[in-house]
C-alpha positions in Angstrom: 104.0 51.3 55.4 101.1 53.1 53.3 100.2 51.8 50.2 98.5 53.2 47.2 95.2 51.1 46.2 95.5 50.1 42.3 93.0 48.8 40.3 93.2 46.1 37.0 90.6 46.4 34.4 91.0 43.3 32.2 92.8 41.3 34.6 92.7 37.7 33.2 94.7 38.7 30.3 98.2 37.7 29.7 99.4 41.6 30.4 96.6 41.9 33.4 97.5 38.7 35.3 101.1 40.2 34.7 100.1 43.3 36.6 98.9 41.8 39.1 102.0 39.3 40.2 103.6 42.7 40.0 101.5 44.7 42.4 101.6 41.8 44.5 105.1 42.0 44.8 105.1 45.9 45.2 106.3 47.3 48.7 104.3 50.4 48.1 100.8 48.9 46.0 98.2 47.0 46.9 95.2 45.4 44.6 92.2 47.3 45.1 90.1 45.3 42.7 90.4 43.1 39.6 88.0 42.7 36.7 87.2 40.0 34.2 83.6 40.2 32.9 83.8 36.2 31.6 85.6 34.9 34.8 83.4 37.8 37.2 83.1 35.4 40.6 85.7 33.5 39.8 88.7 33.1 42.1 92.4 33.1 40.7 96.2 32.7 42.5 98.5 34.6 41.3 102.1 35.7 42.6 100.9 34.0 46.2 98.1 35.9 46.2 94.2 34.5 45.7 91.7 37.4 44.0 88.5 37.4 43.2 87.4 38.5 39.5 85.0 41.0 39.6 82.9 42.7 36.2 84.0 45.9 35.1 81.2 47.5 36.1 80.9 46.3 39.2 84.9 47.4 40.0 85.2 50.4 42.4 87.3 52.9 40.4 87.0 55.6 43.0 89.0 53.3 45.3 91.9 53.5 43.2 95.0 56.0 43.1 96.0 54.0 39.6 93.7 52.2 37.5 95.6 50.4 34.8 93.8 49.6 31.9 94.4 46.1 30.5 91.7 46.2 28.2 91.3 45.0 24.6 92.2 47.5 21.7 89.1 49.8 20.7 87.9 49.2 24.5 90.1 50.8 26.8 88.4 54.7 25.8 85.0 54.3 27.7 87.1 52.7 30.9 89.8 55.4 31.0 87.2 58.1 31.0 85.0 56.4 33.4 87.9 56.1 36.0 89.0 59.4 35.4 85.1 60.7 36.4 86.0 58.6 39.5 89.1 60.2 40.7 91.8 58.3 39.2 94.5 58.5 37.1 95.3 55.8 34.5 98.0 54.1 33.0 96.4 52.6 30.1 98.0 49.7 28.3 95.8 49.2 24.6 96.6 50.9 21.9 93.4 53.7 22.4 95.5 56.6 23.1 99.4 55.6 21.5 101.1 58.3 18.8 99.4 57.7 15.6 96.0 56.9 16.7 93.0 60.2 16.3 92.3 59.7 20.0 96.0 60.4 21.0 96.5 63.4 19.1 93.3 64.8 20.2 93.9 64.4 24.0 97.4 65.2 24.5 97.9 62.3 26.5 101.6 61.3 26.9 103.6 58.3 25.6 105.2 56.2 28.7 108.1 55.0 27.0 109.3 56.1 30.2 113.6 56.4 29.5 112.9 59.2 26.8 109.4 60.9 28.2 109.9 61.1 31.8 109.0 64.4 32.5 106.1 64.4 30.6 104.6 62.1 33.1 104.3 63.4 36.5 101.3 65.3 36.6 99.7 63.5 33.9 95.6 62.5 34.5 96.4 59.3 32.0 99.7 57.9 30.4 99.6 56.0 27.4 101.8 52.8 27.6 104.1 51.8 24.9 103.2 48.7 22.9 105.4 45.9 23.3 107.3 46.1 19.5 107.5 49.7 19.8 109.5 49.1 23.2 111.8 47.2 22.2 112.7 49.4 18.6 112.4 52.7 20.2 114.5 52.5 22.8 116.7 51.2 20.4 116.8 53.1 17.7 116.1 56.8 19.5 120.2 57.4 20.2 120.7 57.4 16.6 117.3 59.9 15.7 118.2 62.2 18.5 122.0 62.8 17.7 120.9 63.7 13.9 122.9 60.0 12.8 120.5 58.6 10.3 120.4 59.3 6.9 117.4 61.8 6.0 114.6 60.2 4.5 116.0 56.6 4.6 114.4 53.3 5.5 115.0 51.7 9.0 114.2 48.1 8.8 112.7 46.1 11.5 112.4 41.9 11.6 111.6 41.2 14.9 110.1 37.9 16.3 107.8 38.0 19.4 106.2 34.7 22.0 102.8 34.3 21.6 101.6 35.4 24.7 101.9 39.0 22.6 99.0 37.8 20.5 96.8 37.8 23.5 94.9 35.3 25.8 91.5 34.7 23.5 92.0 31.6 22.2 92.9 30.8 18.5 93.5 27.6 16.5 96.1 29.3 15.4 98.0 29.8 18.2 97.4 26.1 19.6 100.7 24.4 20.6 100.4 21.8 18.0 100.5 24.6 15.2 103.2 26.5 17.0 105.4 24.5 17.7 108.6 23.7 15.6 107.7 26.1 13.6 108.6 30.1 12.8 106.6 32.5 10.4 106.1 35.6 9.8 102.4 37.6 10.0 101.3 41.4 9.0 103.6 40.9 6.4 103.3 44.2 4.2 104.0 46.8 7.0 100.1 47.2 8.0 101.0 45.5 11.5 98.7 48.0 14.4 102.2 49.5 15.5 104.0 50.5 12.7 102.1 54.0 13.2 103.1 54.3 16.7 106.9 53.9 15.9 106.7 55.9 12.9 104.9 58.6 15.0 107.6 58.5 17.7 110.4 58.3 15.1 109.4 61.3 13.8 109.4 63.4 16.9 112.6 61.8 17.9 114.5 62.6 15.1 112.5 65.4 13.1 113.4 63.8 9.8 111.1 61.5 7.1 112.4 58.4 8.1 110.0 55.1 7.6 110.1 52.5 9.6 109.7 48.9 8.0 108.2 46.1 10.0 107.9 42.7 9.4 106.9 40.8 12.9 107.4 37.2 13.1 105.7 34.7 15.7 108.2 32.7 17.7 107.6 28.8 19.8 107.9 30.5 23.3 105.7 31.7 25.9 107.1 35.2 26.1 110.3 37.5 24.3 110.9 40.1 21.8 114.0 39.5 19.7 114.3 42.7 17.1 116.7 43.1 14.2 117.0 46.7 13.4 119.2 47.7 10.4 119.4 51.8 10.0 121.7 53.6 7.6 123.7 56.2 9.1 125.6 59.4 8.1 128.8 58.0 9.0 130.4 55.1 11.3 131.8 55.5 14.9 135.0 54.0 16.1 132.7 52.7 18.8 129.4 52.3 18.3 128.5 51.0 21.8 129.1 54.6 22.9 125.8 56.9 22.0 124.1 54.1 23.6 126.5 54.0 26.7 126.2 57.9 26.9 122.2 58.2 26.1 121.3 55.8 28.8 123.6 56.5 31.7 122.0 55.2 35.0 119.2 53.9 33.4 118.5 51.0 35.7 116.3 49.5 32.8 118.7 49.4 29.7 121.4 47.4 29.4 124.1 47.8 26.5 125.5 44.5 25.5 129.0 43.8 23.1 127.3 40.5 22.2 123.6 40.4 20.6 121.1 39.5 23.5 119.1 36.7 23.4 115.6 36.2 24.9 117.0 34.5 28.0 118.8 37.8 29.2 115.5 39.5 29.7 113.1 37.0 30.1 111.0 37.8 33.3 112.7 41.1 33.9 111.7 45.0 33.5 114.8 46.0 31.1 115.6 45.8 27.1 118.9 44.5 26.5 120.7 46.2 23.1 123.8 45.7 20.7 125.3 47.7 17.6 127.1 46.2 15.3 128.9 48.3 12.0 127.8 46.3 8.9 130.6 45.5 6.9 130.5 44.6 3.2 127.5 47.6 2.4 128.4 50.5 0.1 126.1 52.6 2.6 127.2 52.7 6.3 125.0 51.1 8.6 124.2 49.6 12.3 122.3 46.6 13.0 120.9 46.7 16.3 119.7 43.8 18.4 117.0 44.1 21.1 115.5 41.9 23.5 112.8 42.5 26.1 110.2 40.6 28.1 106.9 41.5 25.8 104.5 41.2 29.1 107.3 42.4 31.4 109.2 45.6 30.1 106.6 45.4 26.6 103.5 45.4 29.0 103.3 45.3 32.4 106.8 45.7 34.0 106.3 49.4 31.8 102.8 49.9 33.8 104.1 49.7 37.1 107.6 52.1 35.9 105.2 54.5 34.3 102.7 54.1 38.1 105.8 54.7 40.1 106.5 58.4 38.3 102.9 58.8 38.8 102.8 58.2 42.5 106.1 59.8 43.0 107.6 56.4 44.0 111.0 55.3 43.3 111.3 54.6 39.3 112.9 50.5 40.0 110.2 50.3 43.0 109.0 46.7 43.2 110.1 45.9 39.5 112.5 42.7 38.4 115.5 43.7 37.3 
């Protein structure tokens, strides 16, 4: 069977060594190189598989169909251009080129939040991928701002908790196990958190009205998980709320509508987000509070990459991605 050569820039990563266990797993990719400047040499297992780190400017780009771009924010720019010179396209997974940033207006580039901008994809030189919070409200919340159901100009409130694997893999005291665990807090408290302008971006595009998007993230014990707690005031209640959902994402092999809130361990190593809607009662204004849950490096990161590849290549959407 032919495979398509891929490339990781920024492999040892949380998100890169991600990719990687995925593209070895992938009937239809295979690894054409991985880099790591601090670890170049170095060897690494990974999904069965032993690579070899190589630097990033050592990496043959022109030997790749796909170069994903695992990079650190503020990074990624130079590398995506550079691989583009060099024949490939890119699926780029920092924040560089996202809705909201100067870059991504200027370039056009579309948003792989693949459920709602599919056919903005094929064809495309480099594909922005979604950021793992931004995953996991905007797939949630996008029934609602496309079927005109939240109240104009009204507040959509976001508490969402996230592993700490979604902080990244340079090490901070911080983010030690002994200050972790047993504990629960929140951090970019005061809605300046990097993705708030990505999902406001995308909420106003979805849904064409002024709505804000307040988010307060939270850092949870585990390795991995995005738990979200979105409450959004609508024009009116349905006798089923389940059902925009239901009807928005028909045969989407990624989204699962649940009638009971998800919890991390429904999505925990797999390439979906699992939602509820609930009808507050007891509020003067009609609302829905809607749980997510995703996999931050598989479905927030990674999982995402390979989807968004797969349009790229022409490949089967699920192709080679946990379900």
């Amino acid at each position: 069977m032919h495979k398509f050569p891929v490339g990781v820039l920024g492999a040892s990563g949380y998100a890169g060594r991600e990719l990687c266990a995925l593209i070895a797993q992938h009937p239809s990719l295979e690894l054409a190189f991985a880099s790591a400047n601090e670890q170049r040499g170095q060897r690494a297992r990974i999904a069965g598989q032993e690579i070899t780190y190589v630097a990033a400017e050592d990496a043959r780009l022109a030997d790749a169909e796909v170069v994903f771009t695992a990079l650190p924010h503020g990074a990624s720019a130079r590398w995506v251009d550079d691989a583009r010179s060099a024949g490939a396209r890119v699926v780029d997974l920092s924040a560089d080129f996202r809705p909201g940033t100067e870059i991504g207006r200027h370039r056009g580039v579309p948003y792989g939040l693949t459920e709602l901008m599919r056919e903005r994809i094929p064809g495309a030189q480099v594909v922005a991928n979604p950021g793992c919070y931004p995953t996991a409200v905007l797939l949630a919340i996008a029934p609602l701002l496309m079927e005109g159901r939240v109240v104009p100009g009204a507040t959509i409130n976001v508490s969402a908790a996230s592993g700490v694997t979604g902080a990244g893999y340079s090490p901070r005291p911080d983010l030690l196990f002994a200050e972790v665990a047993e504990d629960f807090r929140a951090y970019s408290v005061g809605n300046n958190h990097r993705h708030v302008a990505e999902m406001q971006a995308v909420t106003r595009e979805l849904g064409g009205q002024n709505n804000d998007i307040l988010f307060t993230p939270h850092l949870l014990p585990v390795s991995r998980g995005i738990l979200a707690t979105i409450t959004v005031p609508t024009m009116d209640y349905a006798d089923d709320p389940l059902s925009l959902w239901k009807e928005c994402y028909t045969d989407e092999p990624f989204i699962e509508i649940a009638s009971e809130p998800p919890t991390l361990r429904d999505v925990v190593r797999r390439n979906v987000v699992r939602i509820s809607v609930t009808s507050a009662a007891n509020v003067n204004q009609p609302t829905l509070i809607i749980i997510s849950a995703i996999d931050n490096l598989v479905k927030g990161a990674a999982g995402q990459a390979i989807q968004n590849a797969n349009v790229l290549l022409g490949l089967s959407e699920p192709t080679g991605l946990p379900t």
